[in-house]
N, CA, C and O of each residue as an XYZ file, in Angstrom:
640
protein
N      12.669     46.069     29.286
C      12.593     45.194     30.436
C      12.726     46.044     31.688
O      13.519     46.983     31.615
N      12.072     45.856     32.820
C      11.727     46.233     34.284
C      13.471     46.014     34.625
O      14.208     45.135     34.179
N      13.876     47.368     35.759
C      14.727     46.896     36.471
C      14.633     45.528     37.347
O      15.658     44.883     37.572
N      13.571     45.180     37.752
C      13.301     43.921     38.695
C      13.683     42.673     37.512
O      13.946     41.583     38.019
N      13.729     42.737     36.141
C      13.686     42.023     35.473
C      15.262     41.722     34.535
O      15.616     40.713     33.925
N      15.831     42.797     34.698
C      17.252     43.190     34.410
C      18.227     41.894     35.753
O      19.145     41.078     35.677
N      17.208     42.472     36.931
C      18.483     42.321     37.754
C      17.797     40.265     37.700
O      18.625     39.354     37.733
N      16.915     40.100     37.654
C      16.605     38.771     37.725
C      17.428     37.890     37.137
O      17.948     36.882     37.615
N      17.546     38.605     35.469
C      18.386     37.804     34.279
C      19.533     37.935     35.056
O      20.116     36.864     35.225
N      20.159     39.129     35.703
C      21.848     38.645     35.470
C      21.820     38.037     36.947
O      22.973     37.627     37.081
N      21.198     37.782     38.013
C      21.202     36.505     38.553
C      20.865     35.389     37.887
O      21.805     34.623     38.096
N      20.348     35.033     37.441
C      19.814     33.774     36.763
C      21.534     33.313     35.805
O      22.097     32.221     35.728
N      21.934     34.687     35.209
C      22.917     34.015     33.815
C      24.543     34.314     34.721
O      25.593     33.961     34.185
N      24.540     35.014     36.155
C      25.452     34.151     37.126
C      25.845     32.863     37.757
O      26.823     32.120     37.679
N      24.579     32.874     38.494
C      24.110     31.126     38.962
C      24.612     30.371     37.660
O      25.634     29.687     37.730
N      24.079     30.458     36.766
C      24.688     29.607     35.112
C      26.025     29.277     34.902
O      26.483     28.194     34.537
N      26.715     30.499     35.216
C      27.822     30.756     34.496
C      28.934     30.363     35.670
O      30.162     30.438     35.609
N      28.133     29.946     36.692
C      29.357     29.744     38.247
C      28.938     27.936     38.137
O      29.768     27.108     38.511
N      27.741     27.562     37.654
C      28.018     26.420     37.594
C      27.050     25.489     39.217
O      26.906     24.290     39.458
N      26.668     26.530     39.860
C      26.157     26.562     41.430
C      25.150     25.126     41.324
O      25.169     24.044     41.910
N      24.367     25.671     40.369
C      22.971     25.047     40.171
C      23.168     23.744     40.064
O      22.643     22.963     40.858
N      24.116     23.260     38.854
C      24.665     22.248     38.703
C      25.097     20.852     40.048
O      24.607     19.745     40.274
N      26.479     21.816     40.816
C      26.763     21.017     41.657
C      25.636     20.987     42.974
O      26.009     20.316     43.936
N      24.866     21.373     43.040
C      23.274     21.064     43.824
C      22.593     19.793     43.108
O      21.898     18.961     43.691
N      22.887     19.793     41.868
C      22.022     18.774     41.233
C      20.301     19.424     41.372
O      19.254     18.830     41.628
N      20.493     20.427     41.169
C      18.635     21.340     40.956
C      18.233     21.262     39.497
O      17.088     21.052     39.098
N      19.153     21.426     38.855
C      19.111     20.926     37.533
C      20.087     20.428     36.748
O      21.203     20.867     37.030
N      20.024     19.384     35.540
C      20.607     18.966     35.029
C      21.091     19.637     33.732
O      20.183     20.265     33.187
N      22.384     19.682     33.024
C      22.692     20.471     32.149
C      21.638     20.387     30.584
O      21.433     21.277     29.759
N      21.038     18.709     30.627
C      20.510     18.662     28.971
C      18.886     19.646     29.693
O      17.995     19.785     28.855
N      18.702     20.027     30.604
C      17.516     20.788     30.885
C      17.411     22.619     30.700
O      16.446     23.359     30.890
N      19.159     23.015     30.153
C      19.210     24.199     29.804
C      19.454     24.314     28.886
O      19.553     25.434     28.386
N      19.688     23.104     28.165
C      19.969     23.395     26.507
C      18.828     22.750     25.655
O      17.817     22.167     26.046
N      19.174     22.958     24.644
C      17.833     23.294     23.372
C      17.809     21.895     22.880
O      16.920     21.443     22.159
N      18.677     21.339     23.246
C      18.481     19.537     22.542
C      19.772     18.400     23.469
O      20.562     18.533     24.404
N      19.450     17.569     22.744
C      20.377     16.410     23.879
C      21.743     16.754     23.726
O      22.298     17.452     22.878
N      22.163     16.160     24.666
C      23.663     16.459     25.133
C      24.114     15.052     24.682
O      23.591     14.049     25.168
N      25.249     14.973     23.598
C      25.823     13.266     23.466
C      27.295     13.369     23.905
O      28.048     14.288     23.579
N      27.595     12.390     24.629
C      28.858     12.308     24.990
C      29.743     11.007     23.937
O      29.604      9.804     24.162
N      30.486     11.474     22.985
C      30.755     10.772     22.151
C      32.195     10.406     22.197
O      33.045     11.261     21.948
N      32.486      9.311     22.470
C      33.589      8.757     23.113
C      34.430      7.678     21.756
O      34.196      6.502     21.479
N      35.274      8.486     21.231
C      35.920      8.368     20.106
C      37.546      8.547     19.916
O      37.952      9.710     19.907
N      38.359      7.653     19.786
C      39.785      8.329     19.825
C      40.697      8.308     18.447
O      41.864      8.677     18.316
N      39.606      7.645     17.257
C      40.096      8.391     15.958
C      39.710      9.471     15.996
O      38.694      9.712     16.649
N      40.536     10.707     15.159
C      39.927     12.379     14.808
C      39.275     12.172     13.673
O      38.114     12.556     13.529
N      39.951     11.537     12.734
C      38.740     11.651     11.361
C      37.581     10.777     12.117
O      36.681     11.613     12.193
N      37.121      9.681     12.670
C      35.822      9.335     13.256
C      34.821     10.592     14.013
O      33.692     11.065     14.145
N      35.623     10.635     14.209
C      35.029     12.162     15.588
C      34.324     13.160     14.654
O      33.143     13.507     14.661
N      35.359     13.547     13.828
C      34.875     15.307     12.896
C      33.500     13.881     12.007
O      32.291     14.111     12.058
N      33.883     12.986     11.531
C      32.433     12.611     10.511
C      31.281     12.305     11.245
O      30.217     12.323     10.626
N      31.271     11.969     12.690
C      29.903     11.265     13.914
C      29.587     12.770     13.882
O      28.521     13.156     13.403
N      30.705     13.827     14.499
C      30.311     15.214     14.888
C      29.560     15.766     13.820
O      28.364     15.938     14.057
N      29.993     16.089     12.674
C      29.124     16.405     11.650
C      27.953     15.873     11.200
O      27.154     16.588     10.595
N      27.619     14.097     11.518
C      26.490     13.348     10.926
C      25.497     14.019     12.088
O      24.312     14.183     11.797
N      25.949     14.377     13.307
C      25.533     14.762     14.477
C      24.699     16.348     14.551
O      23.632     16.731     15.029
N      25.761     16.953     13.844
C      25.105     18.556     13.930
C      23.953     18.522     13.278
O      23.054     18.961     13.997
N      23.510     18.125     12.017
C      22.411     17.723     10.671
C      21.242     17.251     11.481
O      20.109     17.423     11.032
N      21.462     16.559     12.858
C      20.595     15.900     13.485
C      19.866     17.248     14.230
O      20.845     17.821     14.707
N      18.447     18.209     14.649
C      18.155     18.387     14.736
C      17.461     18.590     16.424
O      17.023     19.569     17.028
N      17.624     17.188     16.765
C      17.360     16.923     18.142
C      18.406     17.052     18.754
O      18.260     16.972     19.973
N      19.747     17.276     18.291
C      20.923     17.009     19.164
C      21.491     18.390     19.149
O      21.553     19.143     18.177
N      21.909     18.620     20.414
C      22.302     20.128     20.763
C      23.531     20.449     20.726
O      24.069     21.355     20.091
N      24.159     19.365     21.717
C      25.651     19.566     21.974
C      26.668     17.887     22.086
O      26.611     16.903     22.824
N      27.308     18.197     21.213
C      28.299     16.883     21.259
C      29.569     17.354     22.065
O      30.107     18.458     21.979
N      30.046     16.000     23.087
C      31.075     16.291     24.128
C      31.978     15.319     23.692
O      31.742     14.134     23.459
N      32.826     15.808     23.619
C      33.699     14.575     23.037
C      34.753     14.001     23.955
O      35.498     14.864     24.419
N      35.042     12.576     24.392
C      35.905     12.461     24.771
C      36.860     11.173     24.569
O      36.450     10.013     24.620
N      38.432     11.625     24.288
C      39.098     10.348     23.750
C      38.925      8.881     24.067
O      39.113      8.092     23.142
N      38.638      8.480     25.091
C      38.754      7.705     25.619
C      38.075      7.229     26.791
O      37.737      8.105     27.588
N      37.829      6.160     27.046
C      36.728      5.887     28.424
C      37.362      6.477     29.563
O      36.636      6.808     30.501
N      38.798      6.692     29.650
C      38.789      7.378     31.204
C      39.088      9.079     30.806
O      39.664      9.960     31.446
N      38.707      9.083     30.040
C      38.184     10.872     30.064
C      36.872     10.911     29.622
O      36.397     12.045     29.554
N      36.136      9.972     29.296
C      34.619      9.974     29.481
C      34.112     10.033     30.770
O      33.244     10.866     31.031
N      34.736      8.886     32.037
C      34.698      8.974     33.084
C      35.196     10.238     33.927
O      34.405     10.456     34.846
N      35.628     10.602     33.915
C      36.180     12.012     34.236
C      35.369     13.310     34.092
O      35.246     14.331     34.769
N      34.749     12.746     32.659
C      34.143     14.330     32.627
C      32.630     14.125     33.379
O      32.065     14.944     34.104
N      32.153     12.782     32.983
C      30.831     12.104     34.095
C      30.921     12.418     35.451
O      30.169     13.136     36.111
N      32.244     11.609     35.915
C      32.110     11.581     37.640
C      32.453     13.295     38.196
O      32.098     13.589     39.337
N      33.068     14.237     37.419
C      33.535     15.467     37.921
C      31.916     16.443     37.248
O      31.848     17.671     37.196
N      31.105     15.740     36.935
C      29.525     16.699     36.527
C      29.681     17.643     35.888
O      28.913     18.606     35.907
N      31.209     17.511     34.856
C      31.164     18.404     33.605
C      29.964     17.884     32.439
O      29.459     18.676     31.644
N      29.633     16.500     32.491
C      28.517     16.415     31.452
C      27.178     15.625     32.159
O      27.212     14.826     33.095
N      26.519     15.894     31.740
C      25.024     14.483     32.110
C      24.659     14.083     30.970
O      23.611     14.675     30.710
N      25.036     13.186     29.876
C      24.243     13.314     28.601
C      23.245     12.321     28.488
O      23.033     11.402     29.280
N      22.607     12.599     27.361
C      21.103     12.269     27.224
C      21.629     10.457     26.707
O      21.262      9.350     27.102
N      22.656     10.926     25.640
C      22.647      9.671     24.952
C      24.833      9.541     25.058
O      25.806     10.252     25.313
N      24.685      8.936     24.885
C      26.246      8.206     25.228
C      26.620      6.974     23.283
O      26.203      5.870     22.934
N      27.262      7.686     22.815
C      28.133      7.106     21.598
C      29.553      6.566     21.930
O      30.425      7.311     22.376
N      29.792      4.986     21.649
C      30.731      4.713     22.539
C      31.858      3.704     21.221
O      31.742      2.567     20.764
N      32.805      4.726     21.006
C      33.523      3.350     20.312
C      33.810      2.260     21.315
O      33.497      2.424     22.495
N      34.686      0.596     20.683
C      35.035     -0.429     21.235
C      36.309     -0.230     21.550
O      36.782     -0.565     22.636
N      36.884      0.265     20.732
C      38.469      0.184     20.586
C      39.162      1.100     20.835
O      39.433      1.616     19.750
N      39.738      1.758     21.799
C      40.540      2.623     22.376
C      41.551      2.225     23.421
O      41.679      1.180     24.060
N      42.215      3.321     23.417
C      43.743      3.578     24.564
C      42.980      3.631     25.755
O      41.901      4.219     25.825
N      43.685      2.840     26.985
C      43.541      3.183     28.293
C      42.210      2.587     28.448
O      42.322      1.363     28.517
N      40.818      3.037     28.541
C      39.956      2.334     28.697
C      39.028      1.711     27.533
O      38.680      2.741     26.955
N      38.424      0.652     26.848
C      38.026      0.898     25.697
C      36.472      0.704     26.108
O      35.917      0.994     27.168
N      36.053      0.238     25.169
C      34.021      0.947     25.404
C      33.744      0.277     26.504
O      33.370      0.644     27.617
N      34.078     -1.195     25.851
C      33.120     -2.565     26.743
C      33.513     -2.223     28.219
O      32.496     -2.281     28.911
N      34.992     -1.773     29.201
C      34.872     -1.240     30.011
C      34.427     -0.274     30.576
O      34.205     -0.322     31.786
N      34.147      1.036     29.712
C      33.193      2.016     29.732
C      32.136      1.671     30.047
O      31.848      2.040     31.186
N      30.853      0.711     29.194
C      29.982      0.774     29.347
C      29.787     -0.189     30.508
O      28.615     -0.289     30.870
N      30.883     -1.086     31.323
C      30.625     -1.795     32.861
C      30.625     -1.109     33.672
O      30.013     -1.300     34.723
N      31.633      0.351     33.289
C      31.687      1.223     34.874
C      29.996      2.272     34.497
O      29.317      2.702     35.429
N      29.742      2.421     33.523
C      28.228      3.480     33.302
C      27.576      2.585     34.146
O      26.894      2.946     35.106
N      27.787      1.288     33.777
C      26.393     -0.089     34.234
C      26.554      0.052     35.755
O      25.462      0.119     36.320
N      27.788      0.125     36.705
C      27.757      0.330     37.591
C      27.592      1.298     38.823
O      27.555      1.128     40.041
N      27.491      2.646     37.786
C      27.139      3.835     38.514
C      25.583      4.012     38.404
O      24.964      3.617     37.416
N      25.026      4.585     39.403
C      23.326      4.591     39.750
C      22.901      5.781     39.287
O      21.720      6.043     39.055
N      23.936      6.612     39.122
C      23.536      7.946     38.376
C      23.833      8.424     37.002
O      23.753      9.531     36.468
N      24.340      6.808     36.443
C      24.125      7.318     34.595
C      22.683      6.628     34.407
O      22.430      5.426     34.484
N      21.988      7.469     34.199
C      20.592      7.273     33.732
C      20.253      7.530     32.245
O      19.233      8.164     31.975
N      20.976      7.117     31.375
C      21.102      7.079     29.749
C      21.684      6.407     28.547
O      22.888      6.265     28.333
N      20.791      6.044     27.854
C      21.432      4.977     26.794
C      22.751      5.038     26.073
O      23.355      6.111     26.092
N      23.256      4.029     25.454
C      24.171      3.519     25.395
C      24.422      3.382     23.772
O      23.841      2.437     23.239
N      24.965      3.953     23.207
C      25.384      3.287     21.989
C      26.626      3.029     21.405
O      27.380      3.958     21.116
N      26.929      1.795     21.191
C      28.438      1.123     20.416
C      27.709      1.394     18.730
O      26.743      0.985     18.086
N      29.431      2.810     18.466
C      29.514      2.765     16.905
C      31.054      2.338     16.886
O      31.846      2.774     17.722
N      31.382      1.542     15.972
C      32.383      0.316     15.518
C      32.813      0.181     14.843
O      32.025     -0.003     13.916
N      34.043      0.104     14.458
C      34.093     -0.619     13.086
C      34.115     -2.245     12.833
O      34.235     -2.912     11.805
N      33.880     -2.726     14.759
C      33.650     -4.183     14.649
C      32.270     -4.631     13.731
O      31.245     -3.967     13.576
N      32.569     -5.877     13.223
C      31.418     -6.744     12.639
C      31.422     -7.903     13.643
O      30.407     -8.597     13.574
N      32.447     -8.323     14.683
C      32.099     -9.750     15.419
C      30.580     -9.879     16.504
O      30.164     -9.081     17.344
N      30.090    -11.063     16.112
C      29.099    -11.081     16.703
C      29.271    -11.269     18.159
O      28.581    -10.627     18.950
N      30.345    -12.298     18.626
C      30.829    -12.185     20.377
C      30.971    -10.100     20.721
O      30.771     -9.715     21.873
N      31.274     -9.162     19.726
C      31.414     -7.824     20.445
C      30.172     -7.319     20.440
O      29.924     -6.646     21.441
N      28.947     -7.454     19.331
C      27.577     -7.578     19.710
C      27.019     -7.985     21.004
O      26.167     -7.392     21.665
N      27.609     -9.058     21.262
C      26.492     -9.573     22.290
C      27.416     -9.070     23.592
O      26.674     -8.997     24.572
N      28.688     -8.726     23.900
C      29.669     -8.509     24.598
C      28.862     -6.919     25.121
O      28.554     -6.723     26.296
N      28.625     -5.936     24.049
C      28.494     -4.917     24.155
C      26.974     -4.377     24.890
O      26.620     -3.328     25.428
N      26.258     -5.797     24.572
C      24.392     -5.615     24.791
C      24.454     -6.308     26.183
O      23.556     -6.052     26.986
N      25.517     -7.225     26.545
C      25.442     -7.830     27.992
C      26.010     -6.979     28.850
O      26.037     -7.252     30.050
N      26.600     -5.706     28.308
C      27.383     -4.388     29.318
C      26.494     -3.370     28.999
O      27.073     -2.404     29.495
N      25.707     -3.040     28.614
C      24.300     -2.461     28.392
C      23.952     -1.474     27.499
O      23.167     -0.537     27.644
N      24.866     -1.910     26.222
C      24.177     -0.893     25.130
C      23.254     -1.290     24.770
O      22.833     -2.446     24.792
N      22.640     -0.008     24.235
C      21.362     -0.415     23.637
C      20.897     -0.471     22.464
O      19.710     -0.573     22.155
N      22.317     -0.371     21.382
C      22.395     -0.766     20.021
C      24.171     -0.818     19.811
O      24.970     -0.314     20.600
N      24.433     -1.369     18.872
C      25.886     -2.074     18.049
C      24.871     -1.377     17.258
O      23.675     -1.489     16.989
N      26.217     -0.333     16.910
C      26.212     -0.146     14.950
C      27.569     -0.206     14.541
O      28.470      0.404     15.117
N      27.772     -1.182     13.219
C      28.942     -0.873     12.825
C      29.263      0.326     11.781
O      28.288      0.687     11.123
N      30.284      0.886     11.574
C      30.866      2.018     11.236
C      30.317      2.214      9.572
O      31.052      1.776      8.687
N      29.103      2.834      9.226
C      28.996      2.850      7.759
C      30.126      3.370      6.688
O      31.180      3.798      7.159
N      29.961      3.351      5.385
C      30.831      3.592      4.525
C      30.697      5.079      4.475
O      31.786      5.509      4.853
N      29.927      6.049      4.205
C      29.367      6.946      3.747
C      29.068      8.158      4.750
O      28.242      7.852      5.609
N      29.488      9.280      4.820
C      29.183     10.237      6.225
C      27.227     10.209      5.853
O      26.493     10.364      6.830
N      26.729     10.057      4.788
C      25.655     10.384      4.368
C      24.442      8.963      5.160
O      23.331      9.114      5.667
N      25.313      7.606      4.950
C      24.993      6.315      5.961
C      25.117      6.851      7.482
O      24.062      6.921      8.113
N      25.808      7.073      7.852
C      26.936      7.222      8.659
C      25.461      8.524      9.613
O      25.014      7.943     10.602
N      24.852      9.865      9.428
C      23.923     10.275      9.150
C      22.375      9.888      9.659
O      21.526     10.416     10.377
N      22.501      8.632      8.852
C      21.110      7.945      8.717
C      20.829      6.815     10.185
O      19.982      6.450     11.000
N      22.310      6.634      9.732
C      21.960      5.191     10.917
C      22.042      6.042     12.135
O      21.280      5.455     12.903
N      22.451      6.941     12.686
C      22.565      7.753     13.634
C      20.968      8.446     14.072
O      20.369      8.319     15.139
N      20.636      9.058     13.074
C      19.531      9.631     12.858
C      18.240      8.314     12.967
O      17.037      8.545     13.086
N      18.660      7.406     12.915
C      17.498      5.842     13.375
C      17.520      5.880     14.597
O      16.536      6.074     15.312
N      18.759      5.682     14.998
C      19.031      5.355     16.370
C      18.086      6.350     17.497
O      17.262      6.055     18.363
N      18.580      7.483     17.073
C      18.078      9.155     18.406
C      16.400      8.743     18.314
O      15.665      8.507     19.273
N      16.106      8.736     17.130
C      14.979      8.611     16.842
C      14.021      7.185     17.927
O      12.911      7.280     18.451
N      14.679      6.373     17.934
C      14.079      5.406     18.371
C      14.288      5.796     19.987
O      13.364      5.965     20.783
N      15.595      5.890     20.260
C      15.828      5.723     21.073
C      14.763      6.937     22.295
O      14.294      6.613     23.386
N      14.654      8.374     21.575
C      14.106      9.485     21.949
C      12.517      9.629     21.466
O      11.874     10.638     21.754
């Protein structure tokens, strides 16, 4: 490689690494990585490690962000530590739980990305609760990391 080309890269993988580009909003983070960015908002650990793993298998998906709870989902959103492509949202959590999550996403003009409730609800009022705050699928929690996988792998698919 050309000195002109040396010195290009380690500007280019500064700017990166300071984060510059970012808070300009010149580009968005799922535009430097190799597949979608999911922000998966989960505050069981065994839920988390089996979505994370049904997740890695997935092909299209680059990087999973995890965060306990809707107000550290919010946090890592409003402070432009993440932009993700697709948003995995349990119902049931500490401090904020989805259905409020997904009113404050509904109300910000700059989450521009779908929505998904995974559950271990079956009630149909948290279905329709969850699609009137703007997900864009209810799945409930399969038996099987191998289900668990599949129905995930429907979803990106459709959704992407």
């Amino acid at each position: 490689m050309s000195q002109n080309g040396q010195e290009a890269l380690l500007i280019a993988r500064n700017l990166a690494n300071s984060g510059a580009l970012h808070k300009l909003d010149i580009l968005s983070p799922p535009r430097w990585s190799l597949g979608l960015q999911v922000l998966l908002v989960e505050d069981d650990e065994a839920d988390a490690y089996l979505i994370r793993r049904a997740l890695a298998k997935n092909p299209w998906v680059g990087e999973v962000v995890l965060a306990e709870d809707g107000v550290e989902a919010l946090e890592l959103f409003d402070k432009g530590r993440i932009s993700p492509d697709l948003a995995i949202i349990d119902l049931h959590m500490p401090r904020k739980d989805g259905l409020g999550l997904l009113k404050e996403f509904a109300n910000r003009a700059s989450a521009h990305f779908p929505s998904v409730v995974l559950t271990s609800s079956k009630s149909s009022k948290d279905v329709l609760r969850a699609k009137n705050r703007g997900a864009l699928e209810f799945l409930t929690k399969p038996k099987t990391e191998q289900q668990l996988a599949t129905a995930l792998n429907q979803v990106i698919q459709k959704v992407f």
